[in-house]
Structure formats: structure tokens, C-alpha cells
C-alpha positions in Angstrom: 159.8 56.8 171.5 156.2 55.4 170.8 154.3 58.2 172.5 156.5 60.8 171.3 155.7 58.9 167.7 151.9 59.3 168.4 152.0 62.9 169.6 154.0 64.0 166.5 151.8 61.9 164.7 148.5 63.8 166.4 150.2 67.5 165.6 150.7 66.5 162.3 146.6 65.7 161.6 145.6 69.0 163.7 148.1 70.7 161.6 146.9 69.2 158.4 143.2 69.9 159.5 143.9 73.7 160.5 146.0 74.2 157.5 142.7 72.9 154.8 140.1 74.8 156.5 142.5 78.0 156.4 143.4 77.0 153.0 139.7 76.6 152.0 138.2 79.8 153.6 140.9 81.7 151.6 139.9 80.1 148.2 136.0 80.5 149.1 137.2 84.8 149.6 139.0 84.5 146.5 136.5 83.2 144.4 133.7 85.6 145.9 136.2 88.4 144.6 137.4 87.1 141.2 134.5 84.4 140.1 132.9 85.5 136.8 129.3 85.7 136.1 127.2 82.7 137.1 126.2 80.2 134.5 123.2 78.5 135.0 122.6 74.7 134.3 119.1 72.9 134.1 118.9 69.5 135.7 115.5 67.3 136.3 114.9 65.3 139.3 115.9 62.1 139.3 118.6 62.6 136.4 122.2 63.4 136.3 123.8 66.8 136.3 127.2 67.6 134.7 128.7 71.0 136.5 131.8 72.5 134.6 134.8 73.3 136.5 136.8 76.3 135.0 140.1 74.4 134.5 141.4 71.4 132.5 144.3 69.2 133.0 146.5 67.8 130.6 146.1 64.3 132.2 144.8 62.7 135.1 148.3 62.2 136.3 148.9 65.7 136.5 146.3 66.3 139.6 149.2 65.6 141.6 150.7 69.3 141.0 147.1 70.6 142.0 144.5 71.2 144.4 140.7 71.0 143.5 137.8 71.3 145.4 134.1 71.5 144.7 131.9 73.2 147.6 128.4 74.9 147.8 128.4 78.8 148.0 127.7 78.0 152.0 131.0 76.0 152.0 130.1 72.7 152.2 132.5 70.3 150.5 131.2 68.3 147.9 135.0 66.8 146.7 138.5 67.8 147.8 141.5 66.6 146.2 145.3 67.7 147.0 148.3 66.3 145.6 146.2 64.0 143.5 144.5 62.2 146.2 140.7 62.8 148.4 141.7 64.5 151.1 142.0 62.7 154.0 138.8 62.0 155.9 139.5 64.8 158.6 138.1 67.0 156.1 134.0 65.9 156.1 131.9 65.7 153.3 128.9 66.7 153.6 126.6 63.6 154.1 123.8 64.6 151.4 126.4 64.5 148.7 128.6 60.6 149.7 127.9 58.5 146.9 125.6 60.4 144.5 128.7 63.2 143.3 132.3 62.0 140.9 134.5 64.1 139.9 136.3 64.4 136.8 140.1 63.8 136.9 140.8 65.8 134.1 138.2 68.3 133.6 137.3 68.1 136.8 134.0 68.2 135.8 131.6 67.5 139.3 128.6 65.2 138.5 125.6 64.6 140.7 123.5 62.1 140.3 120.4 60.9 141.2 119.4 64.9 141.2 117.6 65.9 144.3 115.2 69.0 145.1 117.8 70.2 147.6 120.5 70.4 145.3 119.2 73.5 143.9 122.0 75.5 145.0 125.0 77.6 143.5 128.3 75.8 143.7 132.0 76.7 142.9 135.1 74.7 141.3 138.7 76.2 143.1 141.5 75.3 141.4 145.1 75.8 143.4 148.5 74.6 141.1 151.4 73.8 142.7 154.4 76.3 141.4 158.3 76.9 143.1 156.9 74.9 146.4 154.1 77.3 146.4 149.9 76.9 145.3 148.5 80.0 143.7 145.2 80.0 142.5 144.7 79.0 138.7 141.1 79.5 138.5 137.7 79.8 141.2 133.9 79.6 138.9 130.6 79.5 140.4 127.6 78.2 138.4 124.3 77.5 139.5 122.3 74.3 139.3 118.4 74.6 138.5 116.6 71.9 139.2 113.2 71.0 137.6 110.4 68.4 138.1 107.6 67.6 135.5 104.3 68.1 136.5 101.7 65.5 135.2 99.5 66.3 132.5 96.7 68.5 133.4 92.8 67.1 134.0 90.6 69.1 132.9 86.6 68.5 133.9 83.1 70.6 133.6 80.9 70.8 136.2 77.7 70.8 134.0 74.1 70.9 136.0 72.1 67.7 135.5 69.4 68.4 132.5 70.8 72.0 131.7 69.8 73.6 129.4 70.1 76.9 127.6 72.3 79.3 128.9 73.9 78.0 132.0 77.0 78.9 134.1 79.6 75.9 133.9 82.2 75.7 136.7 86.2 74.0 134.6 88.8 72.8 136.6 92.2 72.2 135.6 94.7 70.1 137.9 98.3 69.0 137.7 100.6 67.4 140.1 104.0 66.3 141.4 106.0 69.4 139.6 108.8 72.0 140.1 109.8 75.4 141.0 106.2 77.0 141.3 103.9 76.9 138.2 102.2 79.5 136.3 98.6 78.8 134.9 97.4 80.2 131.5 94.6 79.1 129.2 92.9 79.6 125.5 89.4 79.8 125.2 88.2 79.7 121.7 91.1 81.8 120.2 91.3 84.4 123.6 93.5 83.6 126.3 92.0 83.6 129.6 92.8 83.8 133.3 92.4 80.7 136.1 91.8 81.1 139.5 94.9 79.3 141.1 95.4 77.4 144.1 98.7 76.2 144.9 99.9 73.6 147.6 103.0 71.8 148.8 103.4 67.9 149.1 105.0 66.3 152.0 108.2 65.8 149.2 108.2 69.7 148.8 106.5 69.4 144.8 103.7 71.6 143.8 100.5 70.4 143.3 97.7 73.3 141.2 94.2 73.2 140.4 92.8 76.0 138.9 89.2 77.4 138.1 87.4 79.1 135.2 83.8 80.1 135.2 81.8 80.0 132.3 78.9 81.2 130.1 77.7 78.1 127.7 76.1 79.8 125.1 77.9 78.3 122.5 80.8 75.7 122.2 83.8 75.8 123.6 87.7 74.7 122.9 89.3 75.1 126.1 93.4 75.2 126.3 95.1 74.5 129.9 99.0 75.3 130.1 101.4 74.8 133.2 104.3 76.4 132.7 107.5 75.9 135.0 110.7 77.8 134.5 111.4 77.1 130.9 109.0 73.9 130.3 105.5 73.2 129.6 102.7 70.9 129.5 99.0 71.6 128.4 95.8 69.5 127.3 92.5 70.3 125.4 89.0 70.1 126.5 85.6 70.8 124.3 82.8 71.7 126.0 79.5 71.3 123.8 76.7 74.2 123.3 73.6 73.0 125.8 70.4 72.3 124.2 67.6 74.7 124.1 65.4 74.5 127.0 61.8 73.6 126.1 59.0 76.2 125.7 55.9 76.4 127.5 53.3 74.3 126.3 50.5 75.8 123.4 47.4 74.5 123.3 46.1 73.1 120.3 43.9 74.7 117.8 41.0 71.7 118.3 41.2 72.6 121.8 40.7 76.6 121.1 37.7 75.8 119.1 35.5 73.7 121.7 36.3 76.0 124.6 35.1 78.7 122.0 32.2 77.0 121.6 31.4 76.7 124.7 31.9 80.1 126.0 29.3 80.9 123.1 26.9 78.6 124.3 26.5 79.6 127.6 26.3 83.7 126.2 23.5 82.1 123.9 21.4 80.2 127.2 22.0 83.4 129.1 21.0 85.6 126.9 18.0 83.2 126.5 17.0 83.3 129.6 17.3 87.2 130.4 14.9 87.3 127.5 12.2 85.0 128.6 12.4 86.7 132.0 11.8 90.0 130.7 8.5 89.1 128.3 7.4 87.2 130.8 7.7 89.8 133.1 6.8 92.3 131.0 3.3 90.8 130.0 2.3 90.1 133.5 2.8 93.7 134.2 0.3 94.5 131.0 -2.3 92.0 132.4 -2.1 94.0 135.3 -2.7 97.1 133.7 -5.3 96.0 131.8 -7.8 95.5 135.0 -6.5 97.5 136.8 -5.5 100.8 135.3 -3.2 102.8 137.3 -0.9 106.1 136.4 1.8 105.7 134.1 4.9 106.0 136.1 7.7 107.5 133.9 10.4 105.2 135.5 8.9 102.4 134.4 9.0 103.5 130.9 12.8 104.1 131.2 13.7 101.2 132.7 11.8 99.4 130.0 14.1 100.8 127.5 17.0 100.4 129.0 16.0 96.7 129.3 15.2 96.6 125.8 18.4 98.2 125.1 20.4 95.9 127.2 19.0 92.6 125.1 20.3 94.4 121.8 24.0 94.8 123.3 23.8 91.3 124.2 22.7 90.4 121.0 25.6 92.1 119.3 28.0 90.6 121.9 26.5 86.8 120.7 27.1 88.2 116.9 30.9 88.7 117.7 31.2 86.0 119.5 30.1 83.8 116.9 31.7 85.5 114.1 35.3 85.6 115.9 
């Protein structure tokens, strides 16, 4: 009697097992062929999301005459109920989802919380009511769950050259951290928007980290505007970067200065032309000495080259004039 007992006992969980997956890969078809458009709810990571279901009862009490069950769009179960009870633990819930997911016993709205990056999924209410003996379906919905993380508030810096000056290239770097789904990087620059150079990369907890690049022209001063922008949210900061001063010109030299090397250039014009002088009297009356005892032909070279001597001591005679007047 015992064993028999057991057996029936054994056939009766198999049955009941065989008879909820059946049961559940029907509802899953159904709701693929009647579900509605997909409604999309926004929750952030760490916070709680509140999933509608597509049916209401008119009291707790009532889930008795029904049969509810929350799954993923890959059909795993979230929560089960039939007959107003879990269903019995046969049916496994998926491991990600014990203690952080409640359901509603009236609206039989599902609620997940603490939100994780994995539940970014698309997930579906069935509802089955119990009429003449029978379950027929009262109402399948899908709706998707978006999840979000903030990233931090950007840092923005300037990589300015020590003592710059002028008009110099600037490298600006804008970084953020920790966020999700994938960022998008836009920027102001004195009234214009501007693009970044972006560099995206995953953390070991599957957020996005960014740092992007802008290279500038400092020629005058600058109000710089860094957005990240993920799915519908934002965060930005402000940076001023400050026109460079003028780099120095090359040194003058002063008028005093100008006026002794002057005189000094004339001076040494003046001995010169001194001493050209003296040398050609002196040579020139040695030459007439000469003459004088000695009284040779007049060679006409020599009287050319006399006058081109002559005429050489008046050009630099002029030369001194300028000089001296300037």
C-alpha cells in the first residue's frame, strides 16, 4: 500500500511538472501572437522597477480562480502562481531573480529590486482564469525594462605648454565614468558646438568609462561645454580656458647705444681718411723732390693716377660729411 502510495505520489509530480511546462510553452506562443506593442520602462541601477501586468483582480483572494506568471521573452520564470499559490518548487526559478522580484496579488504588478545591468531584458505577464473547469487566457503583455546607470560628472583639463605664449595649440580632455548604455559626446565652444575625439572602454562590472579629446587654437578665450549623453539623460560641466599672453619681442637697442656706435664708426672714417691723406702728400712731395734733381720724362700715367688719387680723397670727404650729418 505504501509503495503503491509513493509511486502514485511520483506520477502525480511528473504529471504536474509535464503539465506546467506544456501549459507555459503554450502561453509564451500565445502571447508572441496576441501581445500588443511593447511599452518601455526606465529603471537606474541600483533602484527598484515597477513592471505592469495587463490584468487586475478584484481582490487578492480571487488569484485562486487564476493562473499568473511573469517570465523573460527567453522563458525564464521570474514568478508562477496557480490556484493562488507559487507554484510548487518543481517548477525553477531562475536563480538571478530569488529574492530581489514580488509580485503584486492584485495587480499583479512584478517588481525588481535592487535593479541589475542584466536585467535589461523584455519580459511578459500571462494571465490564464479559471472558467467551467477550464483556463483560457485573459490577457498575455510584454514590456521592456531599460536600464540606466549615471555616469560621474565629466573632468575636464588643458594641457597648456609651460611658458606659452601667443598662439599655441592646447590639447582638452573630457572624462566620465561608471555609466550606462553607451554614451554619446557633444560639446560648446564659445557659442559653436564642436566634435570630440572618443574613446570608449568597458569596466570589469560591464559600465562605460569615455574620455574624449579636442584640439585647440588659443588665440583668444575660451568657454568650453562637455555633455554625456545616455539614452534619455545627461550630465555636462564648464571649463574657461584664458587667452595666452603675448610672447615677448626681440630686443631694440637703445637710442644712447645707436649714438656711440655712430660715433665711433665716424671716428675711425675720420683717422682713415687721415691717414690716406698724409700718405699721399707725403708721397707725393717725395716724388717732387725727386724731380727736382733729377728731371726725368713726364709719364702720363702718373698724372692720371694722381687725379684719380685726388679724386678718391674728395669721395671720402663727402662720405665723412654724410656720415656726420646722418
Amino acid at each position: 500500500m505504501v509503495c503503491v502510495a509513493r509511486a502514485e505520489l511520483m506520477w502525480s509530480g511528473l504529471a504536474l511538472k509535464n503539465w506546467f511546462w506544456r501549459g507555459l510553452f503554450v502561453l509564451h506562443f500565445t502571447s508572441l501572437v496576441f501581445a500588443k506593442e511593447k511599452k518601455e520602462f526606465k529603471a537606474k541601477l541600483g533602484e527598484s522597477a515597477l513592471l505592469p501586468c495587463c490584468y487586475e483582480l478584484p481582490s487578492p483572494e480571487s488569484l485562486y480562480n487564476y493562473r499568473v506568471y511573469w517570465q523573460t521573452i527567453q522563458t525564464e520564470v521570474i514568478q508562477a502562481y496557480s490556484a493562488g499559490k507559487p507554484v510548487p518548487d518543481s517548477v525553477p526559478v531562475n536563480s538571478k531573480y530569488v529574492n530581489r522580484t514580488e509580485m503584486d496579488l492584485q495587480n499583479l504588478t512584478l517588481l525588481i529590486s535592487p535593479v541589475e545591468l542584466s536585467d535589461n531584458n523584455t519580459y511578459e505577464c500571462i494571465v490564464q482564469v479559471l472558467e467551467n473547469g477550464a483556463y483560457k487566457r485573459a490577457c498575455a503583455k510584454s514590456v521592456v525594462l531599460v536600464v540606466v546607470a549615471d555616469f560621474s560628472k565629466p573632468v575636464i583639463s588643458a594641457d597648456v605648454p609651460k611658458d606659452a605664449c601667443g598662439s599655441t595649440e592646447v590639447m582638452v580632455n573630457c572624462s566620465s565614468h561608471g555609466g550606462f548604455a553607451e554614451p554619446r559626446v557633444s560639446g560648446i565652444l564659445n557659442n559653436m558646438s564642436v566634435d570630440w575625439q572618443t574613446n570608449l572602454s568597458d569596466s570589469k562590472d560591464s559600465l562605460y568609462n569615455v574620455t574624449a579629446k579636442l584640439q585647440l587654437n588659443l588665440t583668444e578665450d575660451i568657454f568650453l561645454t562637455c555633455t554625456i549623453e545616455y539614452d534619455v539623460y545627461k550630465v555636462s560641466s564648464n571649463y574657461t580656458l584664458k587667452k595666452l599672453k603675448e610672447c615677448p619681442s626681440s630686443p631694440t637697442p637703445s637710442p644712447q647705444g645707436v649714438i656711440i656706435a655712430s660715433s665711433l664708426v665716424l671716428i675711425c672714417i675720420f683717422l682713415v681718411a687721415i691717414a690716406l691723406l698724409f700718405k699721399y702728400f707725403r708721397c707725393h712731395g717725395c716724388d717732387r723732390l725727386r724731380c727736382s734733381h733729377y728731371p726725368v720724362p713726364q709719364d702720363p700715367a702718373v698724372g692720371t693716377e694722381m687725379k684719380e688719387g685726388v679724386r678718391g680723397v674728395i669721395e671720402l670727404s663727402e662720405v665723412i660729411s654724410e656720415a656726420a650729418s646722418f
